[in-house]
C-alpha positions as CSV (number, residue, x, y, z in Angstrom):
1,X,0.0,0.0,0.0
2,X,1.7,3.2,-1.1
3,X,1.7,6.3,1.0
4,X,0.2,9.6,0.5
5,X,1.3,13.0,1.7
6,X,-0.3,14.9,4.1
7,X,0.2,18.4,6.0
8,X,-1.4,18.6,9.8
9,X,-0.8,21.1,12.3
10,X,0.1,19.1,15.5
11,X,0.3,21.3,18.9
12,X,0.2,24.3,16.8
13,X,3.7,23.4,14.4
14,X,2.8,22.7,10.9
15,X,4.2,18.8,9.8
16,X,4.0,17.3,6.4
17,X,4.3,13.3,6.7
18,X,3.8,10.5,4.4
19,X,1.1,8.3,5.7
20,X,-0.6,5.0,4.7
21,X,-4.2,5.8,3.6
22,X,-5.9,3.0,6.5
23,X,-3.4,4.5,9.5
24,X,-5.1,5.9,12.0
25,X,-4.3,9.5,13.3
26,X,-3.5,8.0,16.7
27,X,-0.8,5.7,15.0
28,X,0.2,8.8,13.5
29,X,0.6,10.6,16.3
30,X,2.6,8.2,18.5
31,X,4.3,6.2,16.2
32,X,5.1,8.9,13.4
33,X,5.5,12.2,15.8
34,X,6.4,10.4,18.9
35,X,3.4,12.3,20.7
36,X,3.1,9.5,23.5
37,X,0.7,11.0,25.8
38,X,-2.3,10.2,23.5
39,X,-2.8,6.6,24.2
40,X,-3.8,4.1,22.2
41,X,-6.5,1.6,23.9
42,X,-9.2,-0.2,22.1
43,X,-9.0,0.7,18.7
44,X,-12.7,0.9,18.7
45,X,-13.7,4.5,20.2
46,X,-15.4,3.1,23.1
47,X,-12.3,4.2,26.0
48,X,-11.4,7.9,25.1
49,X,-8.0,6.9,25.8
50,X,-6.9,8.1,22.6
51,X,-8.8,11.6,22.5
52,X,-7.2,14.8,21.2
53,X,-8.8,18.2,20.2
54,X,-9.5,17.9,15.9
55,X,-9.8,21.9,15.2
56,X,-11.3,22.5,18.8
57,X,-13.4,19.3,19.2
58,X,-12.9,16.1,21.2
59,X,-12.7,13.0,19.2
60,X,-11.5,9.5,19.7
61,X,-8.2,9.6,17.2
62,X,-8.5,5.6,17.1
63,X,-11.5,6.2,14.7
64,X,-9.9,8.9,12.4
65,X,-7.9,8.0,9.6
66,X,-5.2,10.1,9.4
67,X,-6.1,11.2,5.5
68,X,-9.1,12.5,7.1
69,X,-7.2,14.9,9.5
70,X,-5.2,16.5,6.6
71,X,-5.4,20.2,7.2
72,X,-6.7,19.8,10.6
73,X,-5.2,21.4,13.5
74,X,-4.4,18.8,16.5
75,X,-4.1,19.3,20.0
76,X,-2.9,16.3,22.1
77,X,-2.3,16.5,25.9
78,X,1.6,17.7,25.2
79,X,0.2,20.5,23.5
80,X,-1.7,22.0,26.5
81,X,0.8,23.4,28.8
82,X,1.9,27.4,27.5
83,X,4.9,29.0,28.2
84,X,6.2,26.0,30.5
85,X,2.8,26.6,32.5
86,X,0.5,23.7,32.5
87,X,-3.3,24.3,31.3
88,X,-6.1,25.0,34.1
89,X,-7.5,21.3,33.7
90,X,-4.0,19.8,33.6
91,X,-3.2,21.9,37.5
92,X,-6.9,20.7,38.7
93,X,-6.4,17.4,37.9
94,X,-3.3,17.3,39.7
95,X,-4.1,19.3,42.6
96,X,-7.2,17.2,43.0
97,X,-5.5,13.6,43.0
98,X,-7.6,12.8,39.3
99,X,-5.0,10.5,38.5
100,X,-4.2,7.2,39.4
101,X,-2.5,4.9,36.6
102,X,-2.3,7.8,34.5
103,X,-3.3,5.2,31.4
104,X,-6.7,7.0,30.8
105,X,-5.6,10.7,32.2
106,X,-4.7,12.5,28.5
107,X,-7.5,11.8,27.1
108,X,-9.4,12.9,30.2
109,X,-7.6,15.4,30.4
110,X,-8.6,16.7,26.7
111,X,-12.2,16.2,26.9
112,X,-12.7,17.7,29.8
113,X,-10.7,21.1,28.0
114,X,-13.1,20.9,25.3
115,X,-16.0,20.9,27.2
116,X,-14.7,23.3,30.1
117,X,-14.4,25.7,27.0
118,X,-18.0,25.4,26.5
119,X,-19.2,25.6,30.4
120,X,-16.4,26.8,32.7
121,X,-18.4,26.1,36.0
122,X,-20.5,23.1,35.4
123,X,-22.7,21.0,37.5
124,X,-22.0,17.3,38.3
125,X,-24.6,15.9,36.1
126,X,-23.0,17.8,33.3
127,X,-19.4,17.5,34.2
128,X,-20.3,13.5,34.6
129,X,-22.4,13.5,31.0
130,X,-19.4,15.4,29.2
131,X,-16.9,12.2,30.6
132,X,-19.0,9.8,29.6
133,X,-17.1,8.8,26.6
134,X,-13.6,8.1,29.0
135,X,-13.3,5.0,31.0
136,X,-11.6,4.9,34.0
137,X,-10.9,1.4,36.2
138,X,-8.6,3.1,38.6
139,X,-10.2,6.1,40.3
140,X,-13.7,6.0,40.8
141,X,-14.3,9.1,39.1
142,X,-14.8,11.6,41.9
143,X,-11.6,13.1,41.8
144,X,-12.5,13.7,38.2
145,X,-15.2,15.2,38.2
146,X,-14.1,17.6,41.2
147,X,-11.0,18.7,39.3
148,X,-13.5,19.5,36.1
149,X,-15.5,21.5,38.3
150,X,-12.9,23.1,40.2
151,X,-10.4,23.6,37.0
152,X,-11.9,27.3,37.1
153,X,-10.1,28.8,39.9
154,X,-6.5,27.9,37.8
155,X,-7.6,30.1,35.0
């Protein structure tokens, strides 16, 4: 299978790769770039392990095919932190103890950016519906949700 050329913007630096057409973007990203944090779970978009921000939005990057993203601009949990100063979310999570393994934390971590752009104070409910996409078997949750709704005060 030959590969095709493509141009993404990953963590806001422009790259041009060569990619085979059936990779996904979360092959891309780890195996290509070397952008570990994005992790690559079960293939099948059910864990949000692999999330990262596709121009602004949450998506599972297990389920895009890295063709697809050409042009895109791609945020993945390396891409957060500015000027050496890690995101709001990223500073809530840790000062709230939302990590345990760490396996399922990026992509967390990312979805709960993307939604915390849309409602910066949220409720549980919604904090808890806005997660439901990311599986966690370490933590319970709580510490999750409390760093979503407390990531506010780092801003």
């Amino acid at each position: 299978m030959s590969k095709v050329l493509i141009e993404l913007s990953v963590n806001g630096v422009k790259r041009e790769l060569a990619v085979k057409p059936a990779w996904s973007l979360v092959r891309v990203l780890r195996d290509e770039l070397g952008l570990l944090g994005t992790h690559q779970g079960c293939g099948t978009g059910e864990c949000g392990a692999c999330t990262v921000l596709l121009n602004g939005r949450a998506v599972n990057s297990c389920l895009v095919l890295a063709p697809d993203a050409a042009g895109s601009e791609i945020t993945t949990v390396e891409g957060l932190a500015r000027d050496g100063k890690l995101h709001p979310v990223q500073k809530a999570f840790i000062e709230r103890g939302a990590i345990q393994c760490g396996f399922c934390t990026p992509g967390m971590i990312i979805t709960a950016v993307e939604f915390l752009g849309r409602v910066p104070r949220p409720t549980e409910a919604q904090a808890k519906e806005a997660i439901s996409g990311n599986l966690c078997r370490c933590t319970g949750y709580i510490k999750i949700i409390e760093a979503m709704m407390e990531a506010h005060r780092h801003a």
